[in-house]
C-alpha positions in Angstrom: 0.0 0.0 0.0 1.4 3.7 -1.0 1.0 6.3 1.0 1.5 10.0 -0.4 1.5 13.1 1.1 -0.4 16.3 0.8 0.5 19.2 -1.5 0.3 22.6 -0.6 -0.3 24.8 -3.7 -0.3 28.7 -2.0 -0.2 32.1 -3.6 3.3 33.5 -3.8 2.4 37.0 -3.0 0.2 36.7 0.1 0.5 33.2 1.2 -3.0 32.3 1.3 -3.6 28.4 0.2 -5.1 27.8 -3.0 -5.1 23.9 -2.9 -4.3 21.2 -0.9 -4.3 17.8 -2.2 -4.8 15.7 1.2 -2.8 12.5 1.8 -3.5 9.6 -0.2 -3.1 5.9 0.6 -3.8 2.8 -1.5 -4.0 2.4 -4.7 -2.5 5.7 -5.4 0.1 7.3 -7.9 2.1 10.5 -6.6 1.8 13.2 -9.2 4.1 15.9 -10.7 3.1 19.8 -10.6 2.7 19.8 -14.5 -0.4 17.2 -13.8 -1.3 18.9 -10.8 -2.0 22.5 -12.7 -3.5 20.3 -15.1 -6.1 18.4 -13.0 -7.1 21.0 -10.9 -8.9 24.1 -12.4 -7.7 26.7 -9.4 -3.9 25.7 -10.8 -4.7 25.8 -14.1 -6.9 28.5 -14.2 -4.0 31.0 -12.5 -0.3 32.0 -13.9 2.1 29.1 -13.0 4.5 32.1 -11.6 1.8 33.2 -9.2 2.1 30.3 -7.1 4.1 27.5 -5.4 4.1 24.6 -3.7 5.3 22.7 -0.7 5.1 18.6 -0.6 4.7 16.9 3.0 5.6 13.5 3.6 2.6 11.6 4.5 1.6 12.3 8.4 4.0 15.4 8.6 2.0 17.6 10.3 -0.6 15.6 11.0 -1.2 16.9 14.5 -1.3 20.5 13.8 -3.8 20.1 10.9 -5.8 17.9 13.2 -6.1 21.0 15.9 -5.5 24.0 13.7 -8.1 26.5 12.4 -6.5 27.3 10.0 -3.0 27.4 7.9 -0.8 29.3 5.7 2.7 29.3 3.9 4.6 32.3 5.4 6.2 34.1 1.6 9.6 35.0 3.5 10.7 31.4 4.7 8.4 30.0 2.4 7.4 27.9 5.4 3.9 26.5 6.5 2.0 28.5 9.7 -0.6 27.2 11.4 -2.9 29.1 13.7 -4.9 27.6 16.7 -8.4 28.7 18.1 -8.0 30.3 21.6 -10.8 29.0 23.3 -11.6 31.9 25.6 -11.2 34.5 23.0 -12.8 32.7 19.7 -13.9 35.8 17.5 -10.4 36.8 18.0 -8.6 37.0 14.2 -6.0 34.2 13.7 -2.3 34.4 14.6 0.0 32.3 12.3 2.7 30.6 14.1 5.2 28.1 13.7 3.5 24.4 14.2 3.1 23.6 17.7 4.9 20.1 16.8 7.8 22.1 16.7 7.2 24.4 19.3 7.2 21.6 21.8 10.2 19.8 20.1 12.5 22.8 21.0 11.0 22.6 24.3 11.8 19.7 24.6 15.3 20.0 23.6 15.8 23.3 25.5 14.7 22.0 28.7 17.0 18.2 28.4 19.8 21.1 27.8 18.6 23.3 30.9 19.0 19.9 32.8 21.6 18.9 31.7 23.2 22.1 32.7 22.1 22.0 36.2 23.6 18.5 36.7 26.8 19.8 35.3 26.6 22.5 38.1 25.5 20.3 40.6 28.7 18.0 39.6 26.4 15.2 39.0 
């Protein structure tokens, strides 16, 4: 069984998403961008240097789409932003933000670094 992940097709300018292609499993074939802009009419209908893309491995991410509101490709770093629904404040606009995946990675990392530190000082 294949598994292929999603493509992200977002406008260059603003980085608003224009497609996303979902992950695929099964019988499934990945595609190329040239049959991409060809199957779908928002590629197709739009000038091919008006937009990019950014391909996922399948269940990258998977987390942050699951709990996210909504998402976005960031046109500096060309990397993807997610934003998450504060639950208190919920008519507040979104705030797009590195995935929370690695948000709590680096936390992670930062605070086995902090301890290790600490035992160092310690002269554990």
């Amino acid at each position: 069984m294949q598994h292929i992940g999603r493509k992200i097709y977002y406008d260059k300018a603003t980085g608003n998403i224009i497609l996303d292609t979902g992950e695929r499993t099964g019988s499934v074939i990945s595609t190329t961008i040239d049959q991409d802009v060809t199957s779908y009419v928002t590629l197709s209908s739009r000038n091919r240097d008006s937009f990019d893309v950014i391909e996922l491995e399948y269940g990258e991410y998977v987390n942050d789409f699951m709990s996210c509101n909504g998402y976005r490709v960031n046109p500096e770093t060309k990397a993807i932003e997610f934003s998450y629904q504060d639950p208190d404040t919920p008519e507040t606009p979104p705030v797009y933000q590195q995935p929370l995946s690695e948000q709590m990675a680096e936390l992670k990392a930062r605070q086995s670094a902090t301890e290790i530190a600490i035992a160092q000082m310690l002269g554990m």
